[in-house]
N, CA, C and O atoms as CSV, one atom per row, in Angstrom:
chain,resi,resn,atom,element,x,y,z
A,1,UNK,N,N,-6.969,1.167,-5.154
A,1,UNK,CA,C,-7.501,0.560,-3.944
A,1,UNK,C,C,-8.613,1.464,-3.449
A,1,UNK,O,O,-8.323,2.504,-2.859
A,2,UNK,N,N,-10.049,1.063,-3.694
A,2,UNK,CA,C,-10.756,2.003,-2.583
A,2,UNK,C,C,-11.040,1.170,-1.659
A,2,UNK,O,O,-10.937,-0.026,-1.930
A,3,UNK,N,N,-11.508,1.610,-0.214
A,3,UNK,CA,C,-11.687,1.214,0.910
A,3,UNK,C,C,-12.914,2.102,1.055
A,3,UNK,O,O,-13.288,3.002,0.303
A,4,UNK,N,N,-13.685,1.476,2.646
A,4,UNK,CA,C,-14.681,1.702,3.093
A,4,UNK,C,C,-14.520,1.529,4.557
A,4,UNK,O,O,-14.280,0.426,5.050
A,5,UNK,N,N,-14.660,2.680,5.297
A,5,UNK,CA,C,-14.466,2.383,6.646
A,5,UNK,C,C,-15.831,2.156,7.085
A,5,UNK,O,O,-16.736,2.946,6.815
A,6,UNK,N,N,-16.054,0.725,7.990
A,6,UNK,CA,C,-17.115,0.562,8.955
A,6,UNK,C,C,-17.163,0.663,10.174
A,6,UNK,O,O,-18.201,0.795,10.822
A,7,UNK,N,N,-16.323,0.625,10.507
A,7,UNK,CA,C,-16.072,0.489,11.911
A,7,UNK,C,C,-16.847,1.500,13.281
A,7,UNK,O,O,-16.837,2.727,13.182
A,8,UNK,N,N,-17.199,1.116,13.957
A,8,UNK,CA,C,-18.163,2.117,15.136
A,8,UNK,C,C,-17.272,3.609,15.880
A,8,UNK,O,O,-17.776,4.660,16.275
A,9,UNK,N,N,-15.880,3.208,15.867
A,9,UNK,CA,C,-14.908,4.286,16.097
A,9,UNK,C,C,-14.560,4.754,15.841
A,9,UNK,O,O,-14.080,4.180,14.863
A,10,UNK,N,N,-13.998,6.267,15.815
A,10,UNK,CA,C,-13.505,6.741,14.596
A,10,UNK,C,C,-11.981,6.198,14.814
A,10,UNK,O,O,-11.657,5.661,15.874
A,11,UNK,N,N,-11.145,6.365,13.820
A,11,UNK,CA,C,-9.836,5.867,13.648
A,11,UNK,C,C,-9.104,6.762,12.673
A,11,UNK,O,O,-9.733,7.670,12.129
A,12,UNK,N,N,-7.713,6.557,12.388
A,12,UNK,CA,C,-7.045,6.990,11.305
A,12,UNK,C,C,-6.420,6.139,10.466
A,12,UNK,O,O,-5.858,5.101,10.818
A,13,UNK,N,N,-6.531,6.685,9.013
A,13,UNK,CA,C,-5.946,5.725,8.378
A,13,UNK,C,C,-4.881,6.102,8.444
A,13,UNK,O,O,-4.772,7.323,8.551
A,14,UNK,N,N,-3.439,5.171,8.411
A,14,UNK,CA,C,-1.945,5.554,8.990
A,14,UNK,C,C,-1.059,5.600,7.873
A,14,UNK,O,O,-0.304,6.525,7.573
A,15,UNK,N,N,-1.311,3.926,6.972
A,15,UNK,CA,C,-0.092,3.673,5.547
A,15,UNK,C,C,-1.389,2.842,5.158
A,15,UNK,O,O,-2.545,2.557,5.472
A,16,UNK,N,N,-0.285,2.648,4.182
A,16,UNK,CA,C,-0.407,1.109,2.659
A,16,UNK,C,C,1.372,0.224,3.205
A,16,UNK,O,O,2.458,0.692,3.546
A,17,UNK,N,N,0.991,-0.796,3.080
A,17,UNK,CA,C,1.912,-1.717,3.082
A,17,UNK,C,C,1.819,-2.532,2.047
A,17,UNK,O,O,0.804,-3.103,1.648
A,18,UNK,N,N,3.207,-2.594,1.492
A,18,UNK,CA,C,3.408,-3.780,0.162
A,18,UNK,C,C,4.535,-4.701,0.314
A,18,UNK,O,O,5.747,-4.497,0.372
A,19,UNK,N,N,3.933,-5.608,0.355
A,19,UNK,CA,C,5.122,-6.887,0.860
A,19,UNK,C,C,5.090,-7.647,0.326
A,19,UNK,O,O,4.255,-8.526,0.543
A,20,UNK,N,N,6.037,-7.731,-0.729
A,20,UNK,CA,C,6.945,-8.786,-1.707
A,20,UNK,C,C,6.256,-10.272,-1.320
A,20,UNK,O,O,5.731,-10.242,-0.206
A,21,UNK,N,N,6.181,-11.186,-1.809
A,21,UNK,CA,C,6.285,-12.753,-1.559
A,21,UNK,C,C,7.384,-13.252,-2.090
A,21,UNK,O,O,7.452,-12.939,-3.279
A,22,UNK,N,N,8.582,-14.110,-1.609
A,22,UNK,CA,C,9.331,-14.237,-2.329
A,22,UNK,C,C,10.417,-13.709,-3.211
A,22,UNK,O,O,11.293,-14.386,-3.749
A,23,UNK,N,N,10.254,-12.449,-3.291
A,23,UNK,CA,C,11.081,-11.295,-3.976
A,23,UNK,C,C,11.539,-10.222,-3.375
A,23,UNK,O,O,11.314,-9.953,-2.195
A,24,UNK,N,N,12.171,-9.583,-4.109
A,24,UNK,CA,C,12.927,-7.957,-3.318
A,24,UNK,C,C,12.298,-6.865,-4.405
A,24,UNK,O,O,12.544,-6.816,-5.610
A,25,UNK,N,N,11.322,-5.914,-3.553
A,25,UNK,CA,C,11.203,-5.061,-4.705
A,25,UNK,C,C,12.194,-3.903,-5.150
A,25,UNK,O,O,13.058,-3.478,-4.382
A,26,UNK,N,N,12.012,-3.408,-6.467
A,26,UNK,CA,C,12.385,-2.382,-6.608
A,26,UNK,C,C,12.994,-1.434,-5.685
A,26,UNK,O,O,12.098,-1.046,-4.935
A,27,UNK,N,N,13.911,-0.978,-5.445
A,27,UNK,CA,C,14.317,0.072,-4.584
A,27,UNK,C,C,13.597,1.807,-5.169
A,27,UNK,O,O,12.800,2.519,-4.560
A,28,UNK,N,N,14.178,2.022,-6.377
A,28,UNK,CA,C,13.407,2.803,-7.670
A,28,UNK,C,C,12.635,2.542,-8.590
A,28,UNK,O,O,12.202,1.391,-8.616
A,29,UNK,N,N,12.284,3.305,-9.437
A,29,UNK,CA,C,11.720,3.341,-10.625
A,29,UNK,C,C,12.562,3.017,-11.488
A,29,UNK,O,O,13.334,3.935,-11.766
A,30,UNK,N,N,12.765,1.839,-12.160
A,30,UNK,CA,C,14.571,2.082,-13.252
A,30,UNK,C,C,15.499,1.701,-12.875
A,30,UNK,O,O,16.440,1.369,-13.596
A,31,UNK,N,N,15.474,1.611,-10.869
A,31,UNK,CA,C,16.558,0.818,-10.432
A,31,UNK,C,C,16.922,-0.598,-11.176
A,31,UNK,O,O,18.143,-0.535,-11.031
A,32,UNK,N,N,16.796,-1.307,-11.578
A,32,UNK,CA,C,16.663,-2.706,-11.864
A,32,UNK,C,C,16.782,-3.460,-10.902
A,32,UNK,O,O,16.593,-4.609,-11.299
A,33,UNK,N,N,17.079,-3.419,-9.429
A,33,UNK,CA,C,17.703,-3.560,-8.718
A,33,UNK,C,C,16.412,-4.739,-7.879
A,33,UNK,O,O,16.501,-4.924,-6.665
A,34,UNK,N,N,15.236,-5.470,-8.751
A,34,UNK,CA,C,13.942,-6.428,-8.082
A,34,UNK,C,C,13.290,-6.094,-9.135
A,34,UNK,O,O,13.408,-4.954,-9.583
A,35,UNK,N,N,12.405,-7.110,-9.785
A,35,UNK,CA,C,11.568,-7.148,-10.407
A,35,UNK,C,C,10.414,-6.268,-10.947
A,35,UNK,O,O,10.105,-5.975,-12.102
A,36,UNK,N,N,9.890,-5.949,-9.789
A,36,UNK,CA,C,8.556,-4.961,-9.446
A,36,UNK,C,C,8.946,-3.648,-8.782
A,36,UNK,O,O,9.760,-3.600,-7.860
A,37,UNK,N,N,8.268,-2.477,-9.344
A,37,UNK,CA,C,8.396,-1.456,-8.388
A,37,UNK,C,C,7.223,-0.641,-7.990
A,37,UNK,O,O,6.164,-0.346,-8.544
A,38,UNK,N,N,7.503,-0.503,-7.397
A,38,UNK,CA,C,5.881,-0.419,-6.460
A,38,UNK,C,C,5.796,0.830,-5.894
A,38,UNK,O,O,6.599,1.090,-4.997
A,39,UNK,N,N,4.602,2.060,-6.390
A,39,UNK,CA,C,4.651,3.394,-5.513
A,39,UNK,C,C,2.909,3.469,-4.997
A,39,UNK,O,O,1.877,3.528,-5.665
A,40,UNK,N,N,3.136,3.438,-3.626
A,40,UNK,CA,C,2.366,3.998,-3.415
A,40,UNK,C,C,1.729,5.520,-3.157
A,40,UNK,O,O,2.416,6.209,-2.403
A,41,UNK,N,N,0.362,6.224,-3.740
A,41,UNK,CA,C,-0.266,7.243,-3.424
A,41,UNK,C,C,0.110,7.856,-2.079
A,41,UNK,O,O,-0.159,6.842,-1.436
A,42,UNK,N,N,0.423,8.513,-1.369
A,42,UNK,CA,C,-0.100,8.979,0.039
A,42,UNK,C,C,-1.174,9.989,-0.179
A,42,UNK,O,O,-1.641,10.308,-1.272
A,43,UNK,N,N,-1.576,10.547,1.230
A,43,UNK,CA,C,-2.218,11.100,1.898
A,43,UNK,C,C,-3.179,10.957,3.248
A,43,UNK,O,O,-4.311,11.218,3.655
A,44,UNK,N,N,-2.032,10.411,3.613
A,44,UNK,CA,C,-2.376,9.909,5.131
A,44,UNK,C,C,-1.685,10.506,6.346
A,44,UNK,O,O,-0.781,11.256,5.978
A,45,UNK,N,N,-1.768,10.452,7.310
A,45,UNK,CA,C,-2.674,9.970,8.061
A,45,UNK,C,C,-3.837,11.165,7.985
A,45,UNK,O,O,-3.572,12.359,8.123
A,46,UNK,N,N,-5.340,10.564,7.710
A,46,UNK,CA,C,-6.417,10.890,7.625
A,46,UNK,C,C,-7.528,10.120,8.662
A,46,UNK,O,O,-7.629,8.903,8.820
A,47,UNK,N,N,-8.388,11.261,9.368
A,47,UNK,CA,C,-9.434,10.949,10.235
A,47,UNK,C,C,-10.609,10.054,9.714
A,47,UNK,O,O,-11.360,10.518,8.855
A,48,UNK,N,N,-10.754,9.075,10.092
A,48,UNK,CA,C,-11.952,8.591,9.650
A,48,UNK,C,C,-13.012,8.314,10.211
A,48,UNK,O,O,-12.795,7.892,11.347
A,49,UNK,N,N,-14.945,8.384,9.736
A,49,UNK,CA,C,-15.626,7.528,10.908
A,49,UNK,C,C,-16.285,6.851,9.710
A,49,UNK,O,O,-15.914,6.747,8.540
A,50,UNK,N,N,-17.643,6.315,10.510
A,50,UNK,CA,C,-18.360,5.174,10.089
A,50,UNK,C,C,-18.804,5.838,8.801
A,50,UNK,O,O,-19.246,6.987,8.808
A,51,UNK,N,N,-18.672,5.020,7.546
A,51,UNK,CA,C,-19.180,4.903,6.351
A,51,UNK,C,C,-18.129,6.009,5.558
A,51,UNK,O,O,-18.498,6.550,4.515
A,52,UNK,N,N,-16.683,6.308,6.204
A,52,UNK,CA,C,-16.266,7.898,4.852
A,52,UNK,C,C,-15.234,6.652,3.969
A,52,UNK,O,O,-14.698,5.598,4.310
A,53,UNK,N,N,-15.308,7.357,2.824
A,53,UNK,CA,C,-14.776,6.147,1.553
A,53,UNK,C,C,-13.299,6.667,1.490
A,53,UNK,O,O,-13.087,7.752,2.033
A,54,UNK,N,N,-12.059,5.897,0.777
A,54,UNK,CA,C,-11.333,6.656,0.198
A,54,UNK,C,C,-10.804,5.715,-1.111
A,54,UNK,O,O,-11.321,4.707,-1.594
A,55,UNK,N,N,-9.701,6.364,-1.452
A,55,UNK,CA,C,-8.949,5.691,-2.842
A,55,UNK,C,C,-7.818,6.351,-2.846
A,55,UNK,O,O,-7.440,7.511,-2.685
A,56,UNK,N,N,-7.151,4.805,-3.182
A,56,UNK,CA,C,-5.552,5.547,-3.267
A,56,UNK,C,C,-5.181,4.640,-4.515
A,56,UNK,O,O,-5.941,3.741,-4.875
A,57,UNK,N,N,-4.210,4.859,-5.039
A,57,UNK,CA,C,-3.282,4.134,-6.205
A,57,UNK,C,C,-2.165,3.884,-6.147
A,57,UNK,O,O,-1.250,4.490,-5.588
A,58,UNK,N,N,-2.173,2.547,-6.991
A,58,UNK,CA,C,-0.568,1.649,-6.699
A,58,UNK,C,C,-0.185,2.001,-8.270
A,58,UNK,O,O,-0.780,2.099,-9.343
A,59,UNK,N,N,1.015,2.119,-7.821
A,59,UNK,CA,C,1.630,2.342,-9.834
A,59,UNK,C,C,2.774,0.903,-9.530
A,59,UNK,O,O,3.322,0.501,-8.503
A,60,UNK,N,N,2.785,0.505,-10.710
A,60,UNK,CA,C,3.245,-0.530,-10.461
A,60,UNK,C,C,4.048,-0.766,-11.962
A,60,UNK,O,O,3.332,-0.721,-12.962
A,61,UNK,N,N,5.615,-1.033,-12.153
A,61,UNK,CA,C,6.679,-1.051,-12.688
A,61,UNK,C,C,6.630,-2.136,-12.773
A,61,UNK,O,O,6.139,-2.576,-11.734
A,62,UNK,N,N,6.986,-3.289,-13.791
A,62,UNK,CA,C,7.516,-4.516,-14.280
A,62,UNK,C,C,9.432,-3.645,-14.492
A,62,UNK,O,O,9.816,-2.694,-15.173
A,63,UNK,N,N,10.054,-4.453,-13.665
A,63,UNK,CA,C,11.691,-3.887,-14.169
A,63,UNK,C,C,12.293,-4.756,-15.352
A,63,UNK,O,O,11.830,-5.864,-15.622
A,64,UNK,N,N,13.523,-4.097,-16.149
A,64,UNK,CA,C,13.959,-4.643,-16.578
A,64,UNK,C,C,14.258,-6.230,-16.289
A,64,UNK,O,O,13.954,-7.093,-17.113
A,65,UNK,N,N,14.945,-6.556,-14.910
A,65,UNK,CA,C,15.496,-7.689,-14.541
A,65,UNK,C,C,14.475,-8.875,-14.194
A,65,UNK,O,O,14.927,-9.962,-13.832
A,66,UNK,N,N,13.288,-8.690,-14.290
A,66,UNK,CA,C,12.080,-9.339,-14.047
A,66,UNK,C,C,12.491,-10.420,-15.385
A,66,UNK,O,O,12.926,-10.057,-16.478
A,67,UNK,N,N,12.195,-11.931,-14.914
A,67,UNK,CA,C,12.178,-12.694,-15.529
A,67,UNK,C,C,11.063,-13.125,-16.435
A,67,UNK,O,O,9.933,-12.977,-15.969
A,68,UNK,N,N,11.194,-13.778,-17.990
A,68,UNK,CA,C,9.603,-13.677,-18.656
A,68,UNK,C,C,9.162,-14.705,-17.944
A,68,UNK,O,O,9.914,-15.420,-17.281
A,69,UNK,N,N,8.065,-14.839,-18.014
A,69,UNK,CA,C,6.876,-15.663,-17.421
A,69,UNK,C,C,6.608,-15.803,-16.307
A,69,UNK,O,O,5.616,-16.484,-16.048
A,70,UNK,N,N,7.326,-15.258,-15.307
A,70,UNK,CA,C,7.105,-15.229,-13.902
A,70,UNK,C,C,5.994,-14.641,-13.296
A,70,UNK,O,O,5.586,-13.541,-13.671
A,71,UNK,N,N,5.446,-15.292,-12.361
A,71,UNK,CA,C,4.900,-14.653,-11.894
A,71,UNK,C,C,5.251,-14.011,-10.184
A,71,UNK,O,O,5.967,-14.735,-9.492
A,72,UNK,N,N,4.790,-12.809,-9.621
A,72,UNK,CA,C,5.390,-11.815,-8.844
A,72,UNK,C,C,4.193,-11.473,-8.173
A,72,UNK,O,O,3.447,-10.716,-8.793
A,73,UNK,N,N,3.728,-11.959,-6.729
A,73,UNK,CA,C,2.766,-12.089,-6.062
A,73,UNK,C,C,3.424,-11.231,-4.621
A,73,UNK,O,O,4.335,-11.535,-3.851
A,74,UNK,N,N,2.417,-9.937,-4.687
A,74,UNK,CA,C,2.715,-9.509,-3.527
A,74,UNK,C,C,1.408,-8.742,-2.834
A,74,UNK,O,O,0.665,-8.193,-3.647
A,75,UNK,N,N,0.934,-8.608,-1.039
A,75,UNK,CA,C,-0.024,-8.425,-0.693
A,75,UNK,C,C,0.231,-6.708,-0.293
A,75,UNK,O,O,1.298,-6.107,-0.164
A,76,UNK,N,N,-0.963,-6.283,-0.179
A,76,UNK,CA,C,-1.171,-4.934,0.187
A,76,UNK,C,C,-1.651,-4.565,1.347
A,76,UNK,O,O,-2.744,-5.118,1.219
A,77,UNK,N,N,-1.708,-4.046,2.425
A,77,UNK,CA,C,-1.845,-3.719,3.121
A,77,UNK,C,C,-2.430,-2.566,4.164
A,77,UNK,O,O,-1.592,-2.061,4.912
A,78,UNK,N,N,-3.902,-2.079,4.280
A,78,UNK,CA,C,-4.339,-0.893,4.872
A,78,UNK,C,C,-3.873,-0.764,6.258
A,78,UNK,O,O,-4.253,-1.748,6.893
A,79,UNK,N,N,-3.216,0.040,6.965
A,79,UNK,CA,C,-3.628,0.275,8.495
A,79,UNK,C,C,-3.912,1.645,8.964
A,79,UNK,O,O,-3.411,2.739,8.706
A,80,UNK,N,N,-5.050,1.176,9.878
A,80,UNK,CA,C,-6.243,1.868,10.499
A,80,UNK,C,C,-6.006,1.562,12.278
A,80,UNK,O,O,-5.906,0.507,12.905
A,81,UNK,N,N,-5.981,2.702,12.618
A,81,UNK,CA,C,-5.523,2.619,14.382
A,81,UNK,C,C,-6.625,4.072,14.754
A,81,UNK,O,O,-6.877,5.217,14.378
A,82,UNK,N,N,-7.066,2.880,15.910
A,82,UNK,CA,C,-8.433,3.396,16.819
A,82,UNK,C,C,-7.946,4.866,16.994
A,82,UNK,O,O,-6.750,5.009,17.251
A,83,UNK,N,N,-8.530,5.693,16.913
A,83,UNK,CA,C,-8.226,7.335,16.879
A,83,UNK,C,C,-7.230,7.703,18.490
A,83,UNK,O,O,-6.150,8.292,18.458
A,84,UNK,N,N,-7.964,7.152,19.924
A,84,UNK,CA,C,-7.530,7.071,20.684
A,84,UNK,C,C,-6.121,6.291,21.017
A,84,UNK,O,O,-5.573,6.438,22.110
A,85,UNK,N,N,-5.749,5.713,20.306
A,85,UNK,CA,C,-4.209,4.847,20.045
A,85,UNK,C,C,-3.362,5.534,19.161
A,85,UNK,O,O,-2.163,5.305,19.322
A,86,UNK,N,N,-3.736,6.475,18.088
A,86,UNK,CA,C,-2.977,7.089,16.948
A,86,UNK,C,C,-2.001,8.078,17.941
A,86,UNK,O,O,-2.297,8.983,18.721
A,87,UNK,N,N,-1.011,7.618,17.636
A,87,UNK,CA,C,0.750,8.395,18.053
A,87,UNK,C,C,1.043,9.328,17.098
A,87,UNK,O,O,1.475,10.130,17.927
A,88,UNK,N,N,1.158,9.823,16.216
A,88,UNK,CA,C,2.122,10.808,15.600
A,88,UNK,C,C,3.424,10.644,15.925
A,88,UNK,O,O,4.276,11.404,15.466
């Protein structure tokens, strides 16, 4: 995933969100325990302003229990909170 912040404020980037459609993911790597297993990179929360780039990586597991031909549709998710709103 790279991203591009535009935005006029600075902000932080906070997570990655991955949310299943229809399915339960993976709990582990090997769990068998959902189809897909899904890790995301960290290194967040990071300061951002107008124009700084980043990249992160999804590793992504087909599990044993995954059925053939299926297909396994799930969305990803950046969040970015106005610097002045960021909680810790």
């Amino acid at each position: 995933i790279h991203w591009k912040y535009i935005g006029s404020i600075p902000a932080y980037f906070v997570s990655i969100e991955v949310t299943p459609q229809g399915f339960k993911l993976a709990s582990d790597y090997g769990a068998n325990d959902g189809p897909i297993w899904v890790k995301v990179t960290n290194g967040y929360p990071i300061q951002v302003h107008n124009g700084d780039e980043g990249a992160h990586s999804l590793e992504i597991h087909v599990e044993q229990c995954a059925e053939e031909g299926a297909t396994y549709t799930f969305t990803v998710e950046l969040l970015f909170v106005q610097w002045n709103e960021y909680k810790p």
